[in-house]
Kinemage of the C-alpha trace (Angstrom):
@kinemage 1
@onewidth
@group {chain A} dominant
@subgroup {mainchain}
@vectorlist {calphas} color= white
{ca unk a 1} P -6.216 -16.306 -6.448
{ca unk a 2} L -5.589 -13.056 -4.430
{ca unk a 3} L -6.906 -9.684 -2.924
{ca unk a 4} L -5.192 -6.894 -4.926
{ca unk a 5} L -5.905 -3.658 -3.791
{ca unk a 6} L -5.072 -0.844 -6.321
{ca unk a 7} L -2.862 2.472 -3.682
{ca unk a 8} L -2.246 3.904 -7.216
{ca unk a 9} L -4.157 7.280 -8.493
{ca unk a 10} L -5.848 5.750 -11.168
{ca unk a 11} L -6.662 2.302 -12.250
{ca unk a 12} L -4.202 -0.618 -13.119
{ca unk a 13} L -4.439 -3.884 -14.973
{ca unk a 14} L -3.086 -6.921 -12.856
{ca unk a 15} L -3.655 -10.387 -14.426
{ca unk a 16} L -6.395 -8.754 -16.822
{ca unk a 17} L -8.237 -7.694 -14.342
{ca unk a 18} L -8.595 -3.817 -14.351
{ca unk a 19} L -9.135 -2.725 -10.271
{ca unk a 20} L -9.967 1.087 -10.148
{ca unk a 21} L -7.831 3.238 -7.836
{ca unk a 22} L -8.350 2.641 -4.097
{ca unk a 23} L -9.915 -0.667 -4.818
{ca unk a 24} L -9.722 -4.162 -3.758
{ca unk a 25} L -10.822 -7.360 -6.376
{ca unk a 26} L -9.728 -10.649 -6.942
{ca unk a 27} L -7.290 -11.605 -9.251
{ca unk a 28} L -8.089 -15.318 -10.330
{ca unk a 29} L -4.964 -15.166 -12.285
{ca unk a 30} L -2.556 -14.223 -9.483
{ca unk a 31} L -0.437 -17.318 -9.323
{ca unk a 32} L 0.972 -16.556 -13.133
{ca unk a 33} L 1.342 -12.838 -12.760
{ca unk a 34} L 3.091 -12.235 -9.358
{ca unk a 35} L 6.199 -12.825 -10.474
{ca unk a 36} L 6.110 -10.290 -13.789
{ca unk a 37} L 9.143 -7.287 -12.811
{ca unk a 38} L 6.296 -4.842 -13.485
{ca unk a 39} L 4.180 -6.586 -10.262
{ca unk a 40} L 6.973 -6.933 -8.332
{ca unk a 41} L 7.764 -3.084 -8.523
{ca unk a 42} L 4.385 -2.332 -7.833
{ca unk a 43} L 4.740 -4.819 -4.865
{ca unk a 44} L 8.064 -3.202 -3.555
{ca unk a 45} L 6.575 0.414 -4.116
{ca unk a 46} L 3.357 -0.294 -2.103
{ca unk a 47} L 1.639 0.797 -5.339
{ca unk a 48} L -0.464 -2.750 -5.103
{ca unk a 49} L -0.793 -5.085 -2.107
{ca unk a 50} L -2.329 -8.101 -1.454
{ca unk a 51} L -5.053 -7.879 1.127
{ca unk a 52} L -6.127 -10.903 3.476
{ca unk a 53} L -3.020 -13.227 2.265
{ca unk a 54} L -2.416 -15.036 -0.670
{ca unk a 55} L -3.768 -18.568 -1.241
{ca unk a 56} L -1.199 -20.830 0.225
{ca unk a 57} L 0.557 -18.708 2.061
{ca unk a 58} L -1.057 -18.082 5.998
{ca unk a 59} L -1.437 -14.237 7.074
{ca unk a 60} L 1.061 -12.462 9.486
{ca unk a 61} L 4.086 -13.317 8.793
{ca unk a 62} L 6.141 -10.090 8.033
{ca unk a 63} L 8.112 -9.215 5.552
{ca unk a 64} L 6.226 -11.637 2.995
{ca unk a 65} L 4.605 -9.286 -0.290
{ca unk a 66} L 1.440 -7.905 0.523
{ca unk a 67} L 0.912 -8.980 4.020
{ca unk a 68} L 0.215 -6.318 6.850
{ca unk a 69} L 3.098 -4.193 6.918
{ca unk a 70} L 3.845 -3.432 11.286
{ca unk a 71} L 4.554 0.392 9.988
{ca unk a 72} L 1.168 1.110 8.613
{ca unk a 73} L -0.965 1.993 11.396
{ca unk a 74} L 1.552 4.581 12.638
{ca unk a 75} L 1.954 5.422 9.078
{ca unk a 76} L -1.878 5.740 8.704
{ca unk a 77} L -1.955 8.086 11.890
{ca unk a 78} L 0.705 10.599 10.886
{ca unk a 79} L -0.977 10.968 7.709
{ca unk a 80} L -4.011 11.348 8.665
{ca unk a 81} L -2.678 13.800 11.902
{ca unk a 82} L -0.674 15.997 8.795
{ca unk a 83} L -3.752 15.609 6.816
{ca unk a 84} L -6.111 16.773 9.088
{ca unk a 85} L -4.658 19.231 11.362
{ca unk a 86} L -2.078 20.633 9.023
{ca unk a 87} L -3.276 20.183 5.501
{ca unk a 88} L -0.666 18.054 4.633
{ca unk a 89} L -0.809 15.715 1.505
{ca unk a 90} L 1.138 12.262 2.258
{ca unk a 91} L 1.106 9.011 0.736
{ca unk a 92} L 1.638 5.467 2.504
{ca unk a 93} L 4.522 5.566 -0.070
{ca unk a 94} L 6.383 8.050 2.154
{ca unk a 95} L 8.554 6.718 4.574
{ca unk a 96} L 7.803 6.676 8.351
{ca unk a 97} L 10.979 8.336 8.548
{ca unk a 98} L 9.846 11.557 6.267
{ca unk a 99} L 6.116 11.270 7.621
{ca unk a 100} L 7.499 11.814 11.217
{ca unk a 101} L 10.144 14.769 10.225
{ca unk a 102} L 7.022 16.752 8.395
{ca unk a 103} L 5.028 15.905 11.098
{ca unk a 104} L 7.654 17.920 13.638
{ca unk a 105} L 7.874 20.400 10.835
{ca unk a 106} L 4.281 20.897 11.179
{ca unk a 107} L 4.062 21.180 14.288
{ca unk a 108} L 6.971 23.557 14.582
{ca unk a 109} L 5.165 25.989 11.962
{ca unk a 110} L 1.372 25.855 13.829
């Protein structure tokens, strides 16, 4: 079992369980499904994560699937910086790179 939480627009199936955008639920069936290609590239593309761990595996450690990514809290603040002062629309799919070269861009046009 595992915390999936849907980043996508709109809702997605993962191991029959349909989680509406911008949602976390447990997925009982997570063990069997993880390694489908079409969860992995949601995986790699930050579309889904796993939130809190996954069973069996202990929180923390980067660069394991779905654990807390070190970028996101800057990531989080630049978006929500561009979003706020600038009216900027950016995903957490964006790179940190891109978020911080809009941000100067931003901030060069204000």
């Amino acid at each position: 079992m595992a915390n999936i939480k849907n980043n996508h627009t709109g809702p997605l199936s993962v191991g029959g369980v349909t989680i509406p955008a911008g949602v976390t639920a447990s997925v009982e069936g997570w063990a069997s499904v993880q390694h489908s290609n079409a969860i992995k590239t949601w995986l790699a593309a930050k579309i889904i994560e796993v939130v809190g761990g996954e069973a069996g595996l202990p929180a923390g450690i980067p660069g394991l699937p779905g654990l807390p990514d070190p970028e996101a809290a800057e990531k989080d603040a630049i978006i929500a910086e561009l979003r706020d002062k600038y009216g900027v629309e950016k995903t957490k799919r964006t790179s940190l790179d891109n978020l911080k070269a809009a941000l100067a861009e931003a901030k060069a046009s204000a």
